[in-house]
C-alpha positions in Angstrom: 92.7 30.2 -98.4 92.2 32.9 -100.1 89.5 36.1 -99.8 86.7 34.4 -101.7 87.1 31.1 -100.2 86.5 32.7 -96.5 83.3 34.5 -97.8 81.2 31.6 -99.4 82.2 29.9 -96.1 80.9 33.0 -94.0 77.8 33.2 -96.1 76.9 29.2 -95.7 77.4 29.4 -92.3 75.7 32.2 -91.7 72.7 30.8 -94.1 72.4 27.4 -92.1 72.6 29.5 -89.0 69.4 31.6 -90.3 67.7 28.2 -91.2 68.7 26.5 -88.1 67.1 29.8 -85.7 63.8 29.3 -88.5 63.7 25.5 -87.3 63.7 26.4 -84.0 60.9 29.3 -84.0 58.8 26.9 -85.7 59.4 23.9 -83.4 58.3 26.4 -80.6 55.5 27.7 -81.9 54.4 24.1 -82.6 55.2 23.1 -79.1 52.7 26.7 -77.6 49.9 25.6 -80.3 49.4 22.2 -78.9 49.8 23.1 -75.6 47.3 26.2 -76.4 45.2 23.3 -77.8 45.3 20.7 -74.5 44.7 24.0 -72.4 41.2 24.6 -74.3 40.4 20.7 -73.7 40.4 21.3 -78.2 41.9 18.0 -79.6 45.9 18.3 -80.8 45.4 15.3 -83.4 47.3 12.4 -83.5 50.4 12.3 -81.0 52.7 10.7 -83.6 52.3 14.0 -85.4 54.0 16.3 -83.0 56.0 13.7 -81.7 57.6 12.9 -84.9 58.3 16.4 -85.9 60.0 17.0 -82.7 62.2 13.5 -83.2 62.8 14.4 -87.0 64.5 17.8 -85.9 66.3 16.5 -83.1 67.8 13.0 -84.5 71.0 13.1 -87.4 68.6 11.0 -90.1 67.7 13.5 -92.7 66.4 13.6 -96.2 68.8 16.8 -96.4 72.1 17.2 -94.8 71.8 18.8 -91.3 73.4 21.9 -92.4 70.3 22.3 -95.1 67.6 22.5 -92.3 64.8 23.1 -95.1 63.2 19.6 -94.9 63.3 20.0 -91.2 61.4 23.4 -91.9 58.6 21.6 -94.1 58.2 18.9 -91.2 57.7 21.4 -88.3 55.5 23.3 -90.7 53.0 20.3 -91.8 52.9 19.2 -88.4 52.0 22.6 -87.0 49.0 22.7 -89.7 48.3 19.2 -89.4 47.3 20.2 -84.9 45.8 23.2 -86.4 43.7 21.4 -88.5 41.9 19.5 -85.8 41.2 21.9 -83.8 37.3 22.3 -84.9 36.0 25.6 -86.0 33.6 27.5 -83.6 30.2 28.0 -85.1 29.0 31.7 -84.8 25.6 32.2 -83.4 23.8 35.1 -83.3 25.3 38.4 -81.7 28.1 36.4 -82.2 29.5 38.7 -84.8 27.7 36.9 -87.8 26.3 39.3 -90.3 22.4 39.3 -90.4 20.7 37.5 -93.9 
């Protein structure tokens, strides 16, 4: 193989390896928001939600090859909004930091 050969290989890997440590910082911070969530007795929405993301990342069926980890990216992250959605918004009362009228 020559020079050019070896450095598109270099770059993919090291591009799916960048994706790959993405995936993974975004499943964990998906896995601390809902248990942040069950902590404050908040509800964490649907368990298929979470569940699903989690499975989707882990098992080999992708709508992208595994070395492309962007769908797996998009999953984590509509899941993570998805929990974050249903955790309802805290009204703010007086003295509460709400500007006077």
């Amino acid at each position: 193989m020559d020079s050019l050969s070896w450095t598109v290989i270099a770059v993919v890997v090291v591009l799916a390896a960048v994706l790959l440590a993405v995936a993974l910082a975004l499943l964990l911070r998906l896995v601390r928001t809902r248990r942040d969530l069950r902590r404050a007795g908040l509800p964490t929405g649907p368990r298929w939600v979470f569940w699903g993301a989690v499975l989707y990342l882990v098992l080999p069926t992708d709508l992208l090859p595994d070395p492309v980890y962007l769908d797996d990216i998009a999953v984590l992250l509509l899941a993570l909004r998805s929990m974050r959605a249903a955790a309802p918004v805290p009204e703010l009362g007086p003295g509460d930091g709400a500007l006077p009228d």
